[in-house]
N, C-alpha and C positions, 0 to 999 in steps of 0.2 A: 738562631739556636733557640729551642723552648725551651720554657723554664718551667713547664709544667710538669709535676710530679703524678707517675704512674700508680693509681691506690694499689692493683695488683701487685707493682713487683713491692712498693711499701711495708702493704699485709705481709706479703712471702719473709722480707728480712727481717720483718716483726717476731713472726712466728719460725724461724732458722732460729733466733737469739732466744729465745723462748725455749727451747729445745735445748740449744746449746746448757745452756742454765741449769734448765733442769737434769743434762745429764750429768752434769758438772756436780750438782749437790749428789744426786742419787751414787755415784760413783766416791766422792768423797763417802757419804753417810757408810756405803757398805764397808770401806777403811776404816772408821773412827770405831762403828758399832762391832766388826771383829775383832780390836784392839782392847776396847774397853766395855762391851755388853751394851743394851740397852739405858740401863739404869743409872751408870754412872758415866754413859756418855752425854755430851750438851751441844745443843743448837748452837754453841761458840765455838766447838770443836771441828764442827762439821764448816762450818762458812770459814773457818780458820783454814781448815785443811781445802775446799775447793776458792780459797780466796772472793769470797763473795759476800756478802752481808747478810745478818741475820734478819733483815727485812724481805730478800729473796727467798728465806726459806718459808716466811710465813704468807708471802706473797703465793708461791708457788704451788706450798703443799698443807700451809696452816697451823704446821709445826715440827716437834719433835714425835711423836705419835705418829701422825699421817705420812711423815715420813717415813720411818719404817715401814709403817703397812703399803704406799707403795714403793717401797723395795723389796716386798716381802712377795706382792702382787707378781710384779717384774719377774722376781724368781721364778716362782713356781709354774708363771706361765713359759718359760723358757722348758724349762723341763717336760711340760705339758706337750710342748710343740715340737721338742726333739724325740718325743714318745711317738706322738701320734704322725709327725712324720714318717718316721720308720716303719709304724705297723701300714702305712699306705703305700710307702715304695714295697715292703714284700707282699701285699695283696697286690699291686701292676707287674711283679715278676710272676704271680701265677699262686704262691703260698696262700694256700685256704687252709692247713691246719692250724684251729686258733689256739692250740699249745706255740706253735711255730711264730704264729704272729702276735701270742704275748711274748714270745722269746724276744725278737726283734724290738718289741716296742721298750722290755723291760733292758734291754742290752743298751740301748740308744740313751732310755733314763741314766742309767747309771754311768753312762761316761758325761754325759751332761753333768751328773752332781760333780764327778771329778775334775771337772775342767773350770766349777765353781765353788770347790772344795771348803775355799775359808769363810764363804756362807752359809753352807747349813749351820755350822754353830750358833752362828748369831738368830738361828730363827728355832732351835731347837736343844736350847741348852737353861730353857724355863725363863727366862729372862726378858719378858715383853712387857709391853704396854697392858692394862688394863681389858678383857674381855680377848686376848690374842690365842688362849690355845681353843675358846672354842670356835671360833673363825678357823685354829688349825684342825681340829676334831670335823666340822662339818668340810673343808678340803677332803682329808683322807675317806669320808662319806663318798665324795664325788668321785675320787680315786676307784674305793670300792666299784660303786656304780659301771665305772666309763672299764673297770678290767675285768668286771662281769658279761659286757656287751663283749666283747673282744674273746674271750674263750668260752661265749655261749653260753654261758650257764641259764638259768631257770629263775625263778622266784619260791624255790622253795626253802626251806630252814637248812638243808646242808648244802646246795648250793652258796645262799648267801652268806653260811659258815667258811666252804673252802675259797668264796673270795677274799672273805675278809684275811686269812690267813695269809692267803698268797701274797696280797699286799701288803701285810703285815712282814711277810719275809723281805720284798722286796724293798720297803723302810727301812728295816735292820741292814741289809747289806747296803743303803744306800747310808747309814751311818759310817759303815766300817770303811765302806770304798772312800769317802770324804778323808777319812783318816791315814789315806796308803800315802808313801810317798812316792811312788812316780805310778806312772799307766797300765804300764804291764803287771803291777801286784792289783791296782783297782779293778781292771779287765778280771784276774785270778779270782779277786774275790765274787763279781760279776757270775762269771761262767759256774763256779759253787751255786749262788744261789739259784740259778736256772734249771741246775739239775736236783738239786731241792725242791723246786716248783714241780716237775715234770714227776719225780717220783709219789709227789704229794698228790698231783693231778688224776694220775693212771691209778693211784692207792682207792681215791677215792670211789670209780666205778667198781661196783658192784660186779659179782663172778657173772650173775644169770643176766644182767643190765646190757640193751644196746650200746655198742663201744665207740666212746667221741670220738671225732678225727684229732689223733695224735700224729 
């Protein structure tokens, strides 16, 4: 029999417990910081609740700070991906109008916030680290950005006005939907903001103006 050890499968279980770990704190962190905020929660808290050392957290993430922000990361890129997935499965069913395909992308958003409901507060109720809303501020930039490519608009000043809005609608109802208690009121609230979008969309073309595909 060898007694020689494989470095590959080695690394692999190295990096599985690695993982494990860190999902371990990350998942603890988002319990302790919905419970107690930022500010008054403690890297004791958190190794407490995922039974692990507070060596591991400074190992892994470098602290109480870092950790947040990748949780904060984690989030928003979940959201990101349940958006953008959506507006790419209705452009492979044939949906080219991009009222249609921000519908889809902002509909997929919003049940994503819902299904992570007891973290937007902890990342949207003023209560961060140092330098965190404007890391939040240039996010919603990108926002902006990525929902301006998606319904076409332009570079011009009402253009980059009716996205900022739009997005701006679709924050607030991603407040409120956080807030519903079961699916069918967050979908309710959801399907409102949509048709807020669309009438704001269509308000905004001009009587005499070539008509966007709506």
């Amino acid at each position: 029999m060898s007694l020689e050890v494989d470095p590959q499968r080695s690394a692999g279980r190295r990096w599985a417990k690695t993982e494990e770990t860190r999902r371990q704190l990350l998942d603890a962190s988002s319990e302790v910081f919905a419970e107690k905020g930022y500010t008054v929660a403690s890297v004791s808290d958190v190794v407490a609740r995922a039974e692990s050392s507070v060596g591991s957290v400074y190992h892994h993430f470098g602290g109480k700070e870092q950790l947040y922000l990748a949780l904060w990361e984690e989030y928003v890129g979940r959201l990101a991906a349940a958006a953008a997935a959506s507006v790419a499965k209705a452009r492979k069913r044939g949906v080219e109008a991009p009222l249609d395909q921000f519908e889809a992308g902002a509909l997929a958003y919003l049940d994503a916030v819902w299904e992570d409901r007891e973290l937007l507060p902890v990342f949207y109720a003023g209560d961060g680290p140092p330098g965190f809303e404007v890391m939040r501020r240039r996010r919603n930039i990108e926002w902006i950005r990525r929902n301006l490519q998606v319904l076409g608009l332009g570079g011009t000043d009402e253009d980059q006005l009716l996205g900022a809005i739009l997005t701006a609608l679709i924050g607030e109802a991603a407040r409120m939907t956080a807030a519903c208690e079961t699916k069918r009121q967050a979908r309710a609230v959801a399907k409102h903001a949509i048709a807020l979008a669309q009438r704001l969309f269509v308000a905004d073309i001009p009587a005499d103006a070539p008509q966007k595909a709506v």
